[in-house]
Every structure is written in structure tokens, then in C-alpha cells.
C-alpha positions in Angstrom: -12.7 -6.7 12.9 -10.5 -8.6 10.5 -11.1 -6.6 6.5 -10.4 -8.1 3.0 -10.7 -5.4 0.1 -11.1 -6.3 -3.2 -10.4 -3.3 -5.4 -11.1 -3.8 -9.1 -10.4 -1.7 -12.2 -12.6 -1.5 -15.5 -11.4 1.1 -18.0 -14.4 3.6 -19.6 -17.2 1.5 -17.7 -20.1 3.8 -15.7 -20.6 3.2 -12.0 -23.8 1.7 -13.4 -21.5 -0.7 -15.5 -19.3 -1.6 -12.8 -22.1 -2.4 -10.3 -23.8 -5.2 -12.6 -21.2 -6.5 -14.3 -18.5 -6.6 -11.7 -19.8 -5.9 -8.0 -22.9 -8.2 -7.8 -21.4 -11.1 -9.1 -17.8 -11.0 -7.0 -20.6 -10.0 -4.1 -22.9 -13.3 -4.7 -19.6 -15.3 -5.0 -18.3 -14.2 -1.2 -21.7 -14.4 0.3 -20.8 -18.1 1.3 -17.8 -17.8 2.6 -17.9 -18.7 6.4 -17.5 -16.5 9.3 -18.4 -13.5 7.2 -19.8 -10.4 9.0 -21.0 -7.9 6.3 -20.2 -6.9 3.1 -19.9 -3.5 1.4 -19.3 -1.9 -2.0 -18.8 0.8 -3.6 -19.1 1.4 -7.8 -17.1 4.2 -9.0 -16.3 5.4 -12.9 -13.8 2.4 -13.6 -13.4 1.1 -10.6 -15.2 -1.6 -7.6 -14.3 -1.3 -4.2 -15.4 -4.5 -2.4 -14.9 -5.2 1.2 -15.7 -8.1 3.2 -15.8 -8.0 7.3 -15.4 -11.1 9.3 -16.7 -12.0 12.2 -13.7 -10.2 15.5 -11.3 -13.4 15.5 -11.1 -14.6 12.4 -7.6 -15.2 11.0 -7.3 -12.4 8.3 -4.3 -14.9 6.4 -7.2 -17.3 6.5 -9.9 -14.9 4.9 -8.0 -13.0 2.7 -7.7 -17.2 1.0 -11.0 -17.4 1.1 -12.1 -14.1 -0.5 -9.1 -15.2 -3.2 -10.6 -18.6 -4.2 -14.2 -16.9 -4.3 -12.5 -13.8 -6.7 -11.1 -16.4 -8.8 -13.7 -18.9 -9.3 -16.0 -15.7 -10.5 -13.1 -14.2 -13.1 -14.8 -16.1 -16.0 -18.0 -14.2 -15.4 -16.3 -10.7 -15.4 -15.5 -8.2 -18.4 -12.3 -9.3 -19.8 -10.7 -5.7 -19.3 -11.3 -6.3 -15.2 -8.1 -5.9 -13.8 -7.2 -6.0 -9.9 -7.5 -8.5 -7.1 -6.9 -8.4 -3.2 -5.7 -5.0 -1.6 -2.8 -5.4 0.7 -3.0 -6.1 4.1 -2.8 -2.7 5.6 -4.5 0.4 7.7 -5.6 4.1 7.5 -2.2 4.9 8.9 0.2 2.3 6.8 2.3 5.3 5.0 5.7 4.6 6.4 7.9 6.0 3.6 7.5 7.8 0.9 10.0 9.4 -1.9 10.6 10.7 -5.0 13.6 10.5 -8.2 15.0 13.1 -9.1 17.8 13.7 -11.3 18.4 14.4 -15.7 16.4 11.3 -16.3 13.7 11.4 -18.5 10.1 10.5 -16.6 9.6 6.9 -18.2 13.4 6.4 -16.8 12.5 6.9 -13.3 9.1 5.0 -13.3 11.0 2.5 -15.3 13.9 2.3 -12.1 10.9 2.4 -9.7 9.3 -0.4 -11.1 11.8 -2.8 -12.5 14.8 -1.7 -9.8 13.2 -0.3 -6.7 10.3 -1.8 -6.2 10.8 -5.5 -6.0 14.0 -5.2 -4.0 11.9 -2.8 -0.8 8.7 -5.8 -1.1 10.7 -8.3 0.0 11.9 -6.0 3.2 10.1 -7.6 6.2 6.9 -5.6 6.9 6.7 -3.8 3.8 2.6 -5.0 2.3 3.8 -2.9 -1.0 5.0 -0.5 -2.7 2.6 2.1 -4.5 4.3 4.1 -7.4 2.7 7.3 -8.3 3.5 9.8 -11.3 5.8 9.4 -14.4 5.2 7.3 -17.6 4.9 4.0 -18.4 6.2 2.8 -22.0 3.5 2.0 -24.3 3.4 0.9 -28.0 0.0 3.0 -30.0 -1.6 1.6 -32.2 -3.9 4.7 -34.2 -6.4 3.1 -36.8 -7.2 5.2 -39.9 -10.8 4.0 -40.8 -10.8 4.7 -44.0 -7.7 2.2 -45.2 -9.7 -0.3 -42.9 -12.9 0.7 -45.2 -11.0 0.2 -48.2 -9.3 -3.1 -47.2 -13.3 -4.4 -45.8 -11.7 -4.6 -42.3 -13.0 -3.7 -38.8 -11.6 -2.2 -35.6 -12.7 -6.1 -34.2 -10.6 -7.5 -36.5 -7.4 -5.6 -35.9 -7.7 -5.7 -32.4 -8.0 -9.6 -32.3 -4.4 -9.5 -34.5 -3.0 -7.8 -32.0 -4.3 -10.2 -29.0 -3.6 -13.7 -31.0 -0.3 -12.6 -32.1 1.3 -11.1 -29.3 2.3 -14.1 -27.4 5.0 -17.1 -27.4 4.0 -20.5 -27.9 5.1 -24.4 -27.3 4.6 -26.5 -30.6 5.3 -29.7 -28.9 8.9 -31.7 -29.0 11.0 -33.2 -32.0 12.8 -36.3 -31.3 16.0 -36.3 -33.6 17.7 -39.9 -32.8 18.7 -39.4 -29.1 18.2 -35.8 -28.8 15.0 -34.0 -28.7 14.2 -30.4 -29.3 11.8 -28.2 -28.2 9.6 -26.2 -30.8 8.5 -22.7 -29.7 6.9 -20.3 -31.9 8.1 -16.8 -31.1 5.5 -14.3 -31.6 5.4 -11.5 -28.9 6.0 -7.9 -30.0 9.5 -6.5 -28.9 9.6 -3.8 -31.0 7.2 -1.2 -33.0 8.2 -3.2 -36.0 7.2 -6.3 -35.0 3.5 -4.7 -34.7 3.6 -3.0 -38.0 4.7 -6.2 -39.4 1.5 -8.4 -38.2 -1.1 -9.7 -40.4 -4.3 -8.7 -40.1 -6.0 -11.2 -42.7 -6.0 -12.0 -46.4 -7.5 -9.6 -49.1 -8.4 -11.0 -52.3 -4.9 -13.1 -51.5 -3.0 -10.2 -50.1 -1.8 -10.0 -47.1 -2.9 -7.1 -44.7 -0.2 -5.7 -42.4 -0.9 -3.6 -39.3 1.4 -0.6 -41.1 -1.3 -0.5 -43.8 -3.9 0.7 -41.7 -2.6 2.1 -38.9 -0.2 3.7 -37.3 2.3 2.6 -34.8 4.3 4.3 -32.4 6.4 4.4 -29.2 3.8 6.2 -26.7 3.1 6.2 -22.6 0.3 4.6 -21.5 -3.0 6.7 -20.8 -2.2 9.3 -17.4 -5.3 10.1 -15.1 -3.3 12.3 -13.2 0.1 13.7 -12.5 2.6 13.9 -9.1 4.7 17.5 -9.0 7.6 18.2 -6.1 8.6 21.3 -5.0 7.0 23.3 -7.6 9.4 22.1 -10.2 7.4 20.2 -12.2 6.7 16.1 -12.5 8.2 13.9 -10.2 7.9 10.1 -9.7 7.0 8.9 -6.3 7.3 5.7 -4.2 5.0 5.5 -1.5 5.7 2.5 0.9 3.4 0.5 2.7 3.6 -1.1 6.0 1.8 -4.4 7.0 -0.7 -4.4 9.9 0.5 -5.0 13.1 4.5 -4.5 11.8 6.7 -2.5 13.6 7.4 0.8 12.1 10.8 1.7 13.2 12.3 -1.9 12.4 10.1 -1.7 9.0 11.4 2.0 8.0 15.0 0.7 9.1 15.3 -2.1 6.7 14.0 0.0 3.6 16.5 2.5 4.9 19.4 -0.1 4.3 17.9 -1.7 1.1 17.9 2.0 -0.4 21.5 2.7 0.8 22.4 -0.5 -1.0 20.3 0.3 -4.0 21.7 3.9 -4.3 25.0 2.8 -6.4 23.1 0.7 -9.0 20.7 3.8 -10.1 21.4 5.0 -13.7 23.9 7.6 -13.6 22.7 10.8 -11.7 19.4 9.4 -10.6 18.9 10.3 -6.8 16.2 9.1 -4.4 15.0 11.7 -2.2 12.9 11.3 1.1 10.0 13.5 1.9 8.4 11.4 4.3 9.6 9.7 7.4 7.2 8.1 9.6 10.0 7.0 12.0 10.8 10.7 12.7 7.0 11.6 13.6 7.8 8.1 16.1 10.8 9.7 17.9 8.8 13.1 18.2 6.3 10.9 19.5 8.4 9.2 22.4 10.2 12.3 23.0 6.5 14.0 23.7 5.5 11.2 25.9 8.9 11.7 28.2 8.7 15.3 28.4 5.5 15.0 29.3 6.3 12.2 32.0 9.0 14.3 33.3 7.1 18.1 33.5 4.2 15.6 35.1 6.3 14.4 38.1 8.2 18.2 38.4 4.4 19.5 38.5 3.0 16.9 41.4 6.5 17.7 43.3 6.4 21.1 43.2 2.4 21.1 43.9 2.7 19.1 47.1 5.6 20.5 48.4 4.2 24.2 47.8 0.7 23.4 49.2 1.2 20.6 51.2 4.4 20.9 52.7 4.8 16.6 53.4 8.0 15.3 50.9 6.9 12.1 51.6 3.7 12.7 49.6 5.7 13.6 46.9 8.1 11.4 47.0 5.2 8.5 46.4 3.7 10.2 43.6 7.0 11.0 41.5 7.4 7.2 42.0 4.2 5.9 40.7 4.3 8.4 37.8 7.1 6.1 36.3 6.2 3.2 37.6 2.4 3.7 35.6 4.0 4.3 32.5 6.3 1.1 32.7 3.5 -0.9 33.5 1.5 0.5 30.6 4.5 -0.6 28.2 4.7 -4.1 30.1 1.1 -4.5 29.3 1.3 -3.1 25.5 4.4 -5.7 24.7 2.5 -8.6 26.5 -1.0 -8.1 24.4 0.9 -7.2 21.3 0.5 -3.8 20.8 3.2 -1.3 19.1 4.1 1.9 20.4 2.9 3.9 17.1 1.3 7.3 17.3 -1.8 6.6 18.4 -1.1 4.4 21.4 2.2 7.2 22.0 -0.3 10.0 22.0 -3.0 8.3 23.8 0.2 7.7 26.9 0.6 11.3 26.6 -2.7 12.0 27.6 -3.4 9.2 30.0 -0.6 11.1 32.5 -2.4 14.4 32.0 -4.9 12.5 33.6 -3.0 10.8 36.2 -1.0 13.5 37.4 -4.7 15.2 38.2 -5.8 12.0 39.7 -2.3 11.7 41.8 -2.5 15.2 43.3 -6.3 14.6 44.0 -6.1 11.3 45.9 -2.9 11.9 47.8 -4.1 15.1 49.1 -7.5 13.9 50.6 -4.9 10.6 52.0 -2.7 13.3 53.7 -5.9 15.4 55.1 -7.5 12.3 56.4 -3.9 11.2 58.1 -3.8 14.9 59.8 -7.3 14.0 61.6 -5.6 10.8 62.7 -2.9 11.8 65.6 -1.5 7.7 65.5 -0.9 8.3 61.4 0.1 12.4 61.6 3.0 13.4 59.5 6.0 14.2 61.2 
């Protein structure tokens, strides 16, 4: 049945925490949304996993807007560190391609190239739900307190941290009308640099002014790691895992971020490679190649069989026929319903003519022992 997942993400909060604050009220929200099924959670340390079945039918385009307008009209009731929204539409099996960057490049350079560079260009690839990037760092400005200059100054930790929100951001002041021209006023205030942090005020002290710098210090950091991605024993790597959407064709959908990577090759920083370690286009080909060698030692088997035991070609002849003939039916039917030839329905094939190679032999040897009793239909 049709699945919307709502994964959400609240730094240092218990599975305690995360179930009151974040699960019940995103779950009491989505309760009224119509042709729901069931609806499950799960409350981990920092993190809600919410998923809402519909009703076998339901248009999952047409859910997954529902479950969005319920999420949003419940963000004002969440912690304000809640980050996260609606999972992509995928499967179990939606791993189509994955990769790593090698090269001299430091690792906030490669996460950089993956996220800025890589990433946006292989979303927009038909078929392609998202792109998950594991591993690396991600460029972070830190901002270390020393509580005892705040002491001295009569600040708190409240106070600095609201200078940091309130300041980092750019804002419209309005419009000034100069005869016929008029001129936009914007106040430029978000940080581009560490200096521009050290720089903020914090408040007024017995009419001085109180910079960042004089409590704290500030520094060019990576943001906080809760784990790490290594490649062939050699240490960190940074890896692009892409995702595949339900119900899109793998091979067309590993093929386009193929050609999007050949053309994003020459625009890496210099010496910066991207190496494939997972191709689920290859496991596709082993796939159909399994199900015709299996088709073809299938109809050499019946042959052989019926000619060996029971001596009538014509027998064989008919089953070496219909062995084909099954399978292309089976991928007639699988193309009109909608269904792709992926590694479960390719491996389910490869059994189903185990099956009906047994059946085969079975039925057209009691045919050609009840046509032997029978002298108007005995074989010549």
C-alpha cells in the first residue's frame, strides 16, 4: 500500500523527548487526513520516524500533499531545533548508484563538490528521488564561550546566542524615492566571515559595547560528525549514494546519471576523481543473463529428457516451443500491468521455469502415454 515517511531530526533530545514533543503532535495532526490506513512511529535519540499507510489505491503524489500540509500546519508546535520533513519517494531496494571522491583534496573539498557541484546536477536526472551524501566535513564557523568574561560582563549563554540568531540575516528597510528614481534599502547583516561574528554586539555594558571576540572564541570548524565513511582501507572517503524513484526504471535511471557524471567529470577541482563502487545496472545484466541461461539449459534439459526416455521428437519439439513462448508472454504481461524487469521479478522468472520445465516434462509425458493406449492418435 501507498507509504509517506516523515523522518525528523532533534539534536541532544531523549527518545522520551522526541516522542512528546515531536511524534504525538505531527501524529494527532495526520490522523484526519482521509483515506489513511495506519499510522506508525518510531522515537529514537534525536530522531522521529513517522509513517503513514493509505488505504491500496490511493495516489501516493496525492498523500505525500496531504501528509505535507498536515507537517506544516503543526511546525509552530514543534521544538525550534526540529529539522526534516517528507522522506523521498523510494523502496527497500532504491540504491542504484553509489560512489566515492577521491583525489589530494582535502575532505570539506569533496563534501563541498558533492554538495554544491554534484548533487544538484544528478536530482534533476529523471528517476533519481535523491541523492544521500555520506562522510566528509561540512564547514562550520565555532563559537566557544568562556563563562567567566560572560560573568564579568553580567551576560548569559541566552544572551549571546540570540546575537548570533538576530544578526545573522539580511534585511529589506523599505524603498527611497529620490525624484524619479527609487532605491531599495537593505541592511546587510549575515556572517561571511569569522570576523564578521567576532565583530557582533552582544549588548551594552555600563555604555560599552560587548563584542562576540570579548567573550568567546571564534573559529573556522566542521560541523559536529556522528560517524565516519572509510574506502578501501585508506582512510576517509566521501560518498554519494543515489536514489531511485519507485516504479523508475533502473537501467534508463543509472544511464542518465552515467552521462551527467561524464559531463560533470571536467568541471571537478583539479585531480578530484569520482569512483564507482556500486552499479546496480550490472547486478540487472547478471540478472537477465541468469534468466536466459536458465531458459536455454531448460529447453536443452526437456529435449534431451524426452528424446532419451521417450523417444517422440514431436513431444519435444512442443515443449522447446512453449518454454519461449511462456517467458514472452510473462514479459508481455509485466510491460502491460506496469511492472519492471528488476531483480526480484528477474529472479522470480528464473525460478518460475524451474518450475515449468518440471511441469512440461510431467504433462507431456502422461499426454504421450495416454496417445500410445489410443491406436487412432499413436505416434508414428
Amino acid at each position: 500500500s501507498p507509504q509517506v515517511k516523515i523522518i525528523m531530526k532533534v539534536p541532544g533530545m531523549t527518545p522520551e523527548e522526541v516522542e512528546t514533543r515531536v511524534v504525538l503532535p505531527i501524529e494527532q495532526e495526520v490522523l484526519g487526513i482521509a483515506n489513511k490506513r495506519i499510522v506508525r512511529s518510531t522515537s529514537k535519540y534525536g530522531i522521529a520516524d513517522i509513517t503513514v499507510d493509505f488505504v491500496e489505491g490511493t495516489d501516493v503524489y496525492w498523500a505525500r500533499q496531504q501528509v505535507g500540509e498536515a507537517l506544516a500546519n503543526v511546525r509552530g508546535d514543534l521544538p525550534p531545533s526540529a529539522m526534516g520533513g517528507l522522506a523521498p519517494i523510494t523502496t527497500p531496494l532504491s540504491d542504484l548508484y553509489m560512489f566515492t571522491i577521491s583525489g589530494p583534496a582535502s575532505l570539506e573539498e569533496k563534501r563541498s563538490a558533492l554538495q554544491w557541484l554534484i548533487r544538484p546536477v544528478l536530482r534533476t536526472v529523471p528517476g533519481v528521488a535523491d541523492v544521500n551524501m555520506l562522510g566528509g566535513d561540512v564547514r562550520a564557523y565555532a563559537v566557544q564561550p568562556d563563562p567567566a568574561r560572560l560573568s564579568a560582563w553580567g551576560l548569559s549563554l541566552n544572551q549571546l546566542r540570540a546575537a548570533l540568531q538576530t544578526n545573522n540575516s539580511n534585511d529589506g528597510a523599505g524603498r527611497l524615492d529620490e525624484g524619479e528614481e527609487t532605491r531599495i534599502v537593505r541592511v546587510q547583516g549575515a556572517f561571511a566571515s569569522a570576523d564578521d561574528i567576532r565583530n557582533t554586539v552582544i549588548a551594552t555594558v555600563r555604555g560599552t559595547p560587548v563584542r562576540i571576540s570579548d567573550v568567546a572564541q571564534v573559529s573556522v570548524d566542521s560541523s559536529t560528525r556522528y560517524g565516519i565513511v572509510t574506502a578501501d582501507g585508506k582512510g576517509e572517503a566521501v560518498e554519494g549514494i543515489v536514489l531511485g524513484l519507485r516504479g523508475a526504471n533502473a537501467q534508463q535511471v543509472i544511464h542518465g546519471v552515467k552521462a551527467r557524471l561524464a559531463e560533470l567529470e571536467p568541471r571537478l577541482p583539479q585531480g578530484m576523481t569520482i569512483k564507482v563502487f556500486y552499479d546496480r545496472s550490472q547486478l540487472v545484466e547478471r540478472a537477465v543473463g541468469t534468466v536466459l541461461e536458465a531458459l536455454g539449459e531448460a529447453v536443452v534439459l526437456v529435449v534431451v529428457m524426452l528424446l532419451l526416455f521417450l523417444g517422440n521428437w514431436r513431444a519435444a519439439l512442443v515443449v522447446a516451443i512453449t518454454l519461449p513462448l511462456s517467458a514472452l508472454a510473462t514479459f508481455i504481461l509485466m510491460r502491460w500491468f506496469g511492472l519492471s524487469a528488476n531483480l526480484m521479478s528477474l529472479g522470480g522468472l528464473a525460478i518460475a521455469l524451474g518450475m515449468l520445465v518440471d511441469a512440461a516434462v510431467v504433462v507431456v509425458e502422461n499426454l504421450v502415454n495416454h496417445m500410445s493406449h489410443d491406436p487412432e492418435h499413436a505416434p508414428d
